[in-house]
C-alpha positions in Angstrom: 0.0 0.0 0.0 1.4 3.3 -1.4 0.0 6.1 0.9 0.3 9.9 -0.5 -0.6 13.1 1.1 -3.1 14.9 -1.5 -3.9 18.7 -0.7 -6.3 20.9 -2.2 -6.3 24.8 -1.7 -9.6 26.8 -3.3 -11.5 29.9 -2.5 -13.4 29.2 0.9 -16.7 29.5 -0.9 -16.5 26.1 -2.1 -15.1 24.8 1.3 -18.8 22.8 2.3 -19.0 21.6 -1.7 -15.4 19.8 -1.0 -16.3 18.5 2.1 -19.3 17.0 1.3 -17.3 15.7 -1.6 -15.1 14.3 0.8 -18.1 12.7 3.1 -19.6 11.0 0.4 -16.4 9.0 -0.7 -15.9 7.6 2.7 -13.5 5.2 0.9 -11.2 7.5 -0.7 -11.5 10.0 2.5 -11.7 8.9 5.7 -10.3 11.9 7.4 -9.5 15.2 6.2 -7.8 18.3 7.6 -9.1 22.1 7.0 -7.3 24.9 7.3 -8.2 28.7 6.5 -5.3 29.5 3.9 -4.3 32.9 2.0 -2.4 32.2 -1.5 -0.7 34.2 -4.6 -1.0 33.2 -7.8 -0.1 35.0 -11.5 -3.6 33.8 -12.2 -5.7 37.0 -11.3 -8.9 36.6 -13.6 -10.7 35.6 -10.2 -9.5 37.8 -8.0 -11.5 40.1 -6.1 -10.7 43.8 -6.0 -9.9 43.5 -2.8 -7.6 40.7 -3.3 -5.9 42.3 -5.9 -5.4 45.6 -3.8 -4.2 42.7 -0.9 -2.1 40.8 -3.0 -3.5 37.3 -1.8 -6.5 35.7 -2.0 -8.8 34.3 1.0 -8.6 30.5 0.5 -9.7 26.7 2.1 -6.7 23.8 2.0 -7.5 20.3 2.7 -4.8 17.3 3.1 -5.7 14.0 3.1 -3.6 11.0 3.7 -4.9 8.2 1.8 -3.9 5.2 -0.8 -2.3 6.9 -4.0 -5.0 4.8 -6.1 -8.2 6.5 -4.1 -6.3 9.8 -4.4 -6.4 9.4 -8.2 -10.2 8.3 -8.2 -11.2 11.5 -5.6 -9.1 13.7 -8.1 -10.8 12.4 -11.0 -14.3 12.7 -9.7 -13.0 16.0 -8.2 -11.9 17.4 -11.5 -15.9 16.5 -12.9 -17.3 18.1 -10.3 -14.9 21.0 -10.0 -13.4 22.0 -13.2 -12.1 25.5 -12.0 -8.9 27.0 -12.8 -8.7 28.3 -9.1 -8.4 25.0 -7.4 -4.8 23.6 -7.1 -3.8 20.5 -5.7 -0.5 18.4 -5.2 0.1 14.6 -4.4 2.8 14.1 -1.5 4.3 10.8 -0.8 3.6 9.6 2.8 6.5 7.7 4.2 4.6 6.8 7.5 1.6 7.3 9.2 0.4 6.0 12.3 -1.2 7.5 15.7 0.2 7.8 18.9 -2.3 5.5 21.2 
């Protein structure tokens, strides 16, 4: 079992979309992490004014530790669900993961 470390960052308006994304593929995500998140990008088209005066743009992360196959079925189903240009994501590999009790 190859375990990877997959996280998304997109604007925090489509934070309870994701998650409930993430609920209804118990399989693929059996726990998450969310974070509030700011981010720069040379991709201003869906900035704000006020993120452009700012600099950054208000954003969500999530990481998820999981199998690297789920992580390329949840980013497939993902990318039908969410084909925006102002969602990134990133696949880390996962060298251990355990918990302390």
């Amino acid at each position: 079992m190859s375990l990877v470390q997959l996280t998304l960052v997109a604007p925090r308006h489509l934070e309870e979309e994701l998650v409930e994304q993430f609920l209804v593929h118990p399989d693929w995500a059996a726990g998450f992490t969310l974070f509030q998140a700011e981010g720069y990008s040379r991709h201003h088209e869906t900035l704000s004014a006020q993120e452009r005066v700012r600099g950054r743009a208000l954003r969500m992360a999530a990481q998820i530790v999981l199998e690297a196959e789920h992580a390329q079925a949840l980013l497939d189903h993902l990318r039908q669900r969410f084909p925006k240009r102002d969602v990134a994501w990133w696949l880390t590999p996962v060298l251990a993961f355990g918990r302390l009790a």
